[in-house]
C-alpha positions, 0 to 999 in steps of 0.5 A: 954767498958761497955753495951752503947758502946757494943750495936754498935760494936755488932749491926754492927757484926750483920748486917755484918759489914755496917748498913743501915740507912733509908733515906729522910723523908720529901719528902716521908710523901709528897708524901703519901699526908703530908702536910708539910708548916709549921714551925714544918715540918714533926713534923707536922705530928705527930699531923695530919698524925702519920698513915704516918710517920709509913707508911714512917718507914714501907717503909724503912724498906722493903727497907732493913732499920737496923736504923729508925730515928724518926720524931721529929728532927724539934720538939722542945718543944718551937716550938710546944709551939710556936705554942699554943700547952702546955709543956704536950702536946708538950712532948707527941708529942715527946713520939709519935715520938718513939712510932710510929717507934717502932710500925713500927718496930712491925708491920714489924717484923709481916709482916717478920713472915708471909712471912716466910711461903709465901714469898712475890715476889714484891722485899720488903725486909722481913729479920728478923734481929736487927732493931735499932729505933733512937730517932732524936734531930735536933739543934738549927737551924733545931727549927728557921726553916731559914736554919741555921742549914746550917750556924751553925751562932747562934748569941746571942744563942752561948752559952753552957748553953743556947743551953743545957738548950735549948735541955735539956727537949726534950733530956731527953723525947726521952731518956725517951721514950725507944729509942734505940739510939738518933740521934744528927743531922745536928750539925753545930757547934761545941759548939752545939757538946759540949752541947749535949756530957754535957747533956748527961753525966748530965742528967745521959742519958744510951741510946747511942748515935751518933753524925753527922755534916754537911759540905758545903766545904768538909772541916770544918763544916758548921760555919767553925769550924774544922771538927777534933775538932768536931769529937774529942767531940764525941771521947771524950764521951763514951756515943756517939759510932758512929759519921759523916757526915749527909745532905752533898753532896755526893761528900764530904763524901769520904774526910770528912770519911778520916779527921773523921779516923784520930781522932776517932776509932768508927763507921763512919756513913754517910747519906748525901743528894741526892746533890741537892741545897735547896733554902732557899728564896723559900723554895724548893729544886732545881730540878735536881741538885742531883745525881741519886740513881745509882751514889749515891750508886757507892759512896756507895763502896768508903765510906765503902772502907774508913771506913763508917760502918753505911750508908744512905740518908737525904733530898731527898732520898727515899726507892729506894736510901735505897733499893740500898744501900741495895742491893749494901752491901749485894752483898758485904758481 
């Protein structure tokens, strides 16, 4: 195993076993008073409200968060180029995205520091540990902004060199960017897999990375591709160390971790949604057809059962979901 591979066997030692990743991030900037109609969604933010992403990662973190993700999985550059904004300053949005949640990182491990001579009672978890920043690469789908990310139907875009030549430029700004993993996620297809594993290989990129697909039966992934095909690109990469599942209903995860075991030894990770529907024509989520952070977190137990090693939420979930998930592995450990 050389360093890339290294870094994840040897974080997860140190975490004990399971990593925490954070959760929802959407949901969290709107409630800090984001406005997110648009578009770029919480890359948005990135122009209007960096001081809100920041306050969404330091949240998460005194959640128990080992694993931040940062907001630029809706920011690709031909969106904010969409949008009028130039190739520089589209990247230096990107650099900003990983900038932000390393300065999270800096300024919890300050606030750790401090409570280590006076502890703070109001149930923030300050723990000096290994905070890992994961640069976020949403897909192709996640860029058109019309949920087909969720069908993974590309149409004339079903093209390996189109989607790498589509992902190259931002791939290589965030790896640029000092990240210590890059997150591909939300994949719905498995060509989309396949021109992520080349990039990374072409471009010569020496940050890890993981790989998470998403699923609306339990079975395949969203386009009907073979969830073991999928997985069997990761597996077939040394510089992906940790695949799964991410933005699927929590009532899958525990049947799609068992077809994942059987093609791959590497970490298993997991963030699925809170299992509430999205309805794309009106562009909101459906209230109340999710499960509470009580029985997300009874899953919890199952899925590291069965072989998760990295756990958290997506759309919908909150530092609550994380601060339980937290507390749920840590009585374990």
């Amino acid at each position: 195993m050389g360093p890339v591979e290294n870094l994840m066997s040897d974080f997860l030692r140190e975490c004990g076993g399971v990593a925490v990743i954070d959760g929802g991030l959407a949901t969290e900037l709107e409630r800090h008073g984001a406005n997110l109609n648009d578009p770029l969604w919480s890359a948005k933010c990135l122009l209007n409200d960096p001081h809100l992403i920041r306050t969404v990662h330091l949240d998460y973190l005194e959640a128990g968060a080992d694993i931040i993700i940062t907001a630029s999985y809706q920011a690709a550059i031909q969106g904010f180029e969409n949008k009028g904004y130039s190739l520089e300053e589209s990247e230096n949005l990107l650099k900003k995205s990983v900038e932000i949640a390393l300065e999270a990182r800096d300024v919890y491990y300050n606030r750790c520091h401090e409570a280590s001579y006076n502890p703070s009672p109001d149930g923030r978890i300050l723990k000096q540990r290994q905070i890992l920043v994961a640069a976020s690469v949403g897909s192709y789908g996640a860029y058109l902004a019309d949920g087909s990310e969720y069908s993974g139907e590309y149409g004339d875009a079903m093209d390996l060199e189109f989607l790498k030549n589509f992902h190259r430029r931002r791939v290589k700004v965030l790896a640029d960017s000092a990240p210590d993993l890059i997150a591909f996620e939300t994949v719905p297809n498995k060509l989309e897999a396949q021109a992520f594993a080349q990039l990374l290989e072409e471009e010569g990129i020496n940050i890890p990375a993981w790989l998470s697909f998403n699923s609306k039966d339990g079975v395949n992934v969203v386009s009907g591709d073979s969830l073991t095909e999928c997985v069997a690109v990761a597996e077939s990469s040394k510089k992906i160390v940790a695949v799964g599942i991410n933005c699927t209903p929590p009532r899958f995860i525990r049947d799609l971790i068992l077809s994942i075991k059987k093609v791959t030894a590497k970490p298993v990770i997991i963030y699925p949604n809170s299992g509430e529907s999205y309805d794309a024509d009106r562009k909101e989520w459906v209230q109340n057809t999710g499960v509470s952070d009580k029985d997300f977190v009874s899953y919890v137990n199952t899925w590291c059962e069965v072989g998760a090693t990295l756990v958290g939420g997506c759309c919908r979930t909150t530092p609550d979901t994380i601060r339980a998930i937290y507390r749920t592995l840590s009585t374990k450990s």
